[in-house]
N, C-alpha and C positions, 0 to 999 in steps of 0.2 A: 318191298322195303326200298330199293332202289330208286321209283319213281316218286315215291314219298320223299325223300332225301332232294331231290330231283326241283321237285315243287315248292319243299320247303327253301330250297334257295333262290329259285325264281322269287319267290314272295319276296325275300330278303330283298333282294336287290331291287327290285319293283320297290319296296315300301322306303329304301334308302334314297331311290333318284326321286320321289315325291317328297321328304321333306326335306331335300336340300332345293329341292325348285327357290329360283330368284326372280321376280318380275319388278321390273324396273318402271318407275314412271317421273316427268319429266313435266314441268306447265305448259311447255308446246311442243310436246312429243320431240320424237325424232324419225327418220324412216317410216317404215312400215307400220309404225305406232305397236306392233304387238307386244309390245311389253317383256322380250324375248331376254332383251340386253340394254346397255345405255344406248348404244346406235340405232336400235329401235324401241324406244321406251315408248311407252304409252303415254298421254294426253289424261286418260279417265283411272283417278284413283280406285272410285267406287267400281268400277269393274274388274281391276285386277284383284282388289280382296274378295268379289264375288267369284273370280276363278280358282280361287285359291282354295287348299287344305289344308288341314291339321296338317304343322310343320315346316309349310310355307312360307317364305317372308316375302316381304312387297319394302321393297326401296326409293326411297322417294327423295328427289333431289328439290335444292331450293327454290322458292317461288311462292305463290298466294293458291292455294285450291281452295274452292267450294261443293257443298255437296249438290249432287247433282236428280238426288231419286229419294223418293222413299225410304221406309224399310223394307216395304214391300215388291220396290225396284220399279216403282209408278217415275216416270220422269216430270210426269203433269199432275201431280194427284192433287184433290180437290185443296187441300189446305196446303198450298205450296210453301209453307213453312213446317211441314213435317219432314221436307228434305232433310238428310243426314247423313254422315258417315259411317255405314253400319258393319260395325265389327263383327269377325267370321270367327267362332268356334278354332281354338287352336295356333291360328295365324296371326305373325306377328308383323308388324307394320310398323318400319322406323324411319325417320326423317334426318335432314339435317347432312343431307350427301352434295358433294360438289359436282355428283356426274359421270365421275371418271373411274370410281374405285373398285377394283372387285373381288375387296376382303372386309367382310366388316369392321377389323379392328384397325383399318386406314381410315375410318370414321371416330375418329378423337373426339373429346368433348370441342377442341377448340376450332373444329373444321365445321362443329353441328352449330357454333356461335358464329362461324362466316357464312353458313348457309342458313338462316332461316328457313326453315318451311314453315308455311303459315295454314294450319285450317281456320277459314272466316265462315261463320254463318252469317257474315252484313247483307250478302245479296238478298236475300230471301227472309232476312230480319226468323231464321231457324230456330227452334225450341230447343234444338241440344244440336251443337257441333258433329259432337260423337255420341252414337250411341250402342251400348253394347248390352244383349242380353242373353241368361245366362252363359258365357263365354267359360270355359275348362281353364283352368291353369294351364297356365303353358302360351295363352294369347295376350297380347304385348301390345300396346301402343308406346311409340321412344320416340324424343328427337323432335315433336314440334311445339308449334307456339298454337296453341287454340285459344280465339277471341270470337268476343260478337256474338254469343249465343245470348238467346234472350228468350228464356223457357216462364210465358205468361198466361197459358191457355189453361182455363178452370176443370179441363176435362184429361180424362184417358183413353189412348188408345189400347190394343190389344196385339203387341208381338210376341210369335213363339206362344201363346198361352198366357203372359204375363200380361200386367198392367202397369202402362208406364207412362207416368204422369208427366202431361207438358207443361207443368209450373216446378218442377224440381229443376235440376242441373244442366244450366246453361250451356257450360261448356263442353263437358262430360256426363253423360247420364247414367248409369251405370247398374244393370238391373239383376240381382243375385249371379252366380257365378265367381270367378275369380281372376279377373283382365287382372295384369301387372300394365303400371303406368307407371314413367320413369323417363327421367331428364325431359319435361315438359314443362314449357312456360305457358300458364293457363290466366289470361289477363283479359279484365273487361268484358267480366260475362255477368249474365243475372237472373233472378228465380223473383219470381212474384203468385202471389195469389191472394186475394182479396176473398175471405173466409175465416171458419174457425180457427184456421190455421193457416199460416203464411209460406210461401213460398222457402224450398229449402233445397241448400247448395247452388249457389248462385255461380260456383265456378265448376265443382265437381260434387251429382251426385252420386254416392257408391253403398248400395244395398249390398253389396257383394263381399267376398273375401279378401277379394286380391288387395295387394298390395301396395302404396305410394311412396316412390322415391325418389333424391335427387329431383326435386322438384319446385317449380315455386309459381306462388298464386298472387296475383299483382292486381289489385282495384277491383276486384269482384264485389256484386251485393244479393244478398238474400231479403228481403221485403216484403210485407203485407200487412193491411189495415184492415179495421175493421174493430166497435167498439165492445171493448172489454174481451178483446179474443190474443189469438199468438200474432206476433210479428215471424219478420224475418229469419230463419235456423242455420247457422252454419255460412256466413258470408265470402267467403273461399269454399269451405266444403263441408256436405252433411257424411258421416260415417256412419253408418246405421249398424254394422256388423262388424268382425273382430279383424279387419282386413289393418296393416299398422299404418305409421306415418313416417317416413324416416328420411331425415336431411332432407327437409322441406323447407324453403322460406315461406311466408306471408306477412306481405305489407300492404295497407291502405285497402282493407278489407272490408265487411260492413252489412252486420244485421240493423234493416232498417225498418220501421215503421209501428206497430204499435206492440207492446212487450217481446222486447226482440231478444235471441240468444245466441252467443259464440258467433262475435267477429268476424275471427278466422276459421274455426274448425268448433261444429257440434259432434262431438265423438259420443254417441249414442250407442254401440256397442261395447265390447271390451280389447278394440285394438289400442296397442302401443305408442304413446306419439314421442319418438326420441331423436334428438342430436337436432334440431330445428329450431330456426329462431324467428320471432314473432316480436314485427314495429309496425307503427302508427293505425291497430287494428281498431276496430267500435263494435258495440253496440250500444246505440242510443236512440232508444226508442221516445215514443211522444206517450206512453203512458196508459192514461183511460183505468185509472182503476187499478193495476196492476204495479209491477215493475217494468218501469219504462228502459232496462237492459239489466244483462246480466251476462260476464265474461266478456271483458271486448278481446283478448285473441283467443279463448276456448270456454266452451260449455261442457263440460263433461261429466257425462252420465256412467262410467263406468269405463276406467281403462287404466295404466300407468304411464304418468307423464315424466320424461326421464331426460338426464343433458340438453335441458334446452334453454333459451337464452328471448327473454321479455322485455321489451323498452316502447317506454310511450304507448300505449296500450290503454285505451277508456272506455268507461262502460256508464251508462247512465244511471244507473243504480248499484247496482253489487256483486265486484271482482274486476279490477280495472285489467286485469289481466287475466285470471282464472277463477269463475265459477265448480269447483271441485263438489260434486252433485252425485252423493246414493255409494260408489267405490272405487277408489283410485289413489296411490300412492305418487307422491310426488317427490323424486330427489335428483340431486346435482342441477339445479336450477338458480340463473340468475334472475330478480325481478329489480327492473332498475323505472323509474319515473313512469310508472303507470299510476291513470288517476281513476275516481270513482267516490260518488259519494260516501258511499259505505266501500270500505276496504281495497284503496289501491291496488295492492297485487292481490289478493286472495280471498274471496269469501269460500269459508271450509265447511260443506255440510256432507262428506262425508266421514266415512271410519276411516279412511287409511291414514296412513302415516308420512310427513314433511319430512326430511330428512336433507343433510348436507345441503340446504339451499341459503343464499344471500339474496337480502333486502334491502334493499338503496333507493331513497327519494323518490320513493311512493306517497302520494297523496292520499289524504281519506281512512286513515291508519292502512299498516301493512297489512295485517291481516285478520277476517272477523272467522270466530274459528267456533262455528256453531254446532257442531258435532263433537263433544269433549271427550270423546271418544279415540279420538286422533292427537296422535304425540308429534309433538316438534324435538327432530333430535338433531344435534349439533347445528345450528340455523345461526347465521348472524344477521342483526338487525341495525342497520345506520343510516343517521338521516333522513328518518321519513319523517313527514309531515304530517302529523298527526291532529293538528290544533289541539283539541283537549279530551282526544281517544291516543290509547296505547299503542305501541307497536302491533298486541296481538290483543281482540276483544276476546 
């Protein structure tokens, strides 16, 4: 009994100095580079999250990194634009440090706005910045700016057992599991694929659960031609599963190419998108037969869209601002000067119910409400441009 008692606090204590481990990393190192402290921080991000375990966090002070390896942790491998940042099961990984600190809550939001750290995939013109798959709740990415991905290759690889497609998610790729991603400026990334279907989440794609927060998606595009097929899916981000959206911005976002959908976000499972606001989003596709867009800041196939806040917002065919698609309830929303031929702020094709929202100088009537199945409760409606359609078709 004794030794048992004995053993089990060994474990304890073993399992408690591993997930408080910190490794430090730095754009040109410092000392020793091993990654120990800031006076010897590491040089190689990708190495310190491959040293790492559940529990682990890796600190990363300001500066520009690129990926350095594989997934597979090839430094040369044949298509050196599979390099990537590939996230570790558990461990979290946050940015936006000056160097010095050694409590993470001396890392304030406005210390992570004096430090940029930047992941680029320009060098290597990379399929996905980051990539994470299956990852456990509890693994983190915080704290940077991810650009430059440009996920346009017609094929898939094979990590972990999965398949992860290199025309999805530029910036973030995201393959089941449940990463949290949070206070990350994700800008100037993009997903293409020429096929029956077009390339999808040109900033962030997330098959997974987890969750996005405090975040915001700046000039991403999702894109793909091809005649009489899909366009672009999700121009900022595809959501394919019930992971939520929460105090996200997206501006100047963009499904492009031939029947393209959700600007900003294709929410294709049933996650939450609340407290987020959505300008200068598109979808404006060239057509061929089809609807050349639909949703310029979301396409939603099923989720509730809740406190959030739409202006200037256009889509080339119908929902200058939300495509409301199969079931999703939407309230406490403003829709202000989003345009669309058919239905500035809203084309409604499903059952749920509008509630508490305001509609302001929208173009194209406010809203075309094809699902009459769905009630509009307490809604006001002013000033939209309607020429000689109603408020509500």
């Amino acid at each position: 009994m004794k030794n048992t008692i004995i053993i089990s606090i060994l474990f304890l204590v073993f399992f408690n100095i591993q997930a408080q481990t910190i490794r430090y990393v730095a754009q040109n190192g410092a000392g020793n580079l091993s990654g120990t402290s800031w006076a010897n921080a590491s040089n190689d991000l990708q190495a310190m999250i491959t040293a790492s375990v559940t529990g682990n966090q890796v600190w990363v002070a300001a500066g520009t990194y690129s990926p350095t390896k594989d997934p597979f942790g090839n430094a040369n491998p044949t298509d050196l634009r599979d390099k990537t940042f590939y996230m570790k099961n558990g461990v979290k990984v946050y940015g936006g440090f000056a160097g010095n600190e050694t409590n993470l809550a001396q890392r304030t939001d406005s210390v992570i706005v004096a430090n940029e750290t930047i992941l680029s995939g320009a060098g290597d013109n990379t399929y996905h910045v980051v990539l994470s798959v299956s990852d456990i709740n509890g693994t983190t990415i915080n704290g940077f700016t991810i650009t430059s991905g440009n996920a346009e290759n017609g094929t898939d690889i094979t990590v972990e057992g999965a398949n992860v497609p290199q025309y999805n998610g530029g910036g973030i790729c995201i393959i089941g599991g449940a990463i949290s991603v949070s206070k990350c400026i994700i800008s100037g990334n993009s997903s293409y694929l020429y096929s029956s279907s077009g390339g999808e989440g040109g900033g962030i794609y997330n098959s997974g659960n987890g969750d996005i927060t405090d975040c915001q998606f700046l000039g991403n595009t999702a894109s793909g031609y091809g005649y009489m097929s899909s366009g672009g899916r999700g121009g900022g981000l595809y959501n394919l599963n019930n992971g939520d959206v929460i105090n996200c911005y997206f501006s100047y976002n963009n499904a492009a190419g031939t029947n393209v959908y959700g600007g900003g976000i294709y929410n294709a499972g049933g996650g939450i998108i609340n407290d987020c606001i959505f300008e200068y989003n598109g979808s404006n596709g060239s057509g061929f037969g089809y609807s050349p867009g639909a949703g310029g800041a979301i396409y939603n196939e099923s989720g509730n869209i809740q406190n959030c806040s739409f202006y200037n917002n256009s889509s080339g065919d119908n929902g200058g601002a939300l495509f409301n698609n199969g079931f999703g309830n939407v309230s406490q929303c403003l829709f202000s000067d989003n345009s669309s031929d058919w239905a500035g702020a809203i084309y409604n094709n499903s059952i749920g119910d509008i509630t508490n929202c305001i509609f302001t100088n929208n173009s194209g009537s406010a809203v075309k409400n094809v699902a009459f199945a769905s009630t509009f409760i307490n809604c006001l409606f002013y000033a939209n441009n309607w020429d000689w359609r109603s408020n509500i078709q």
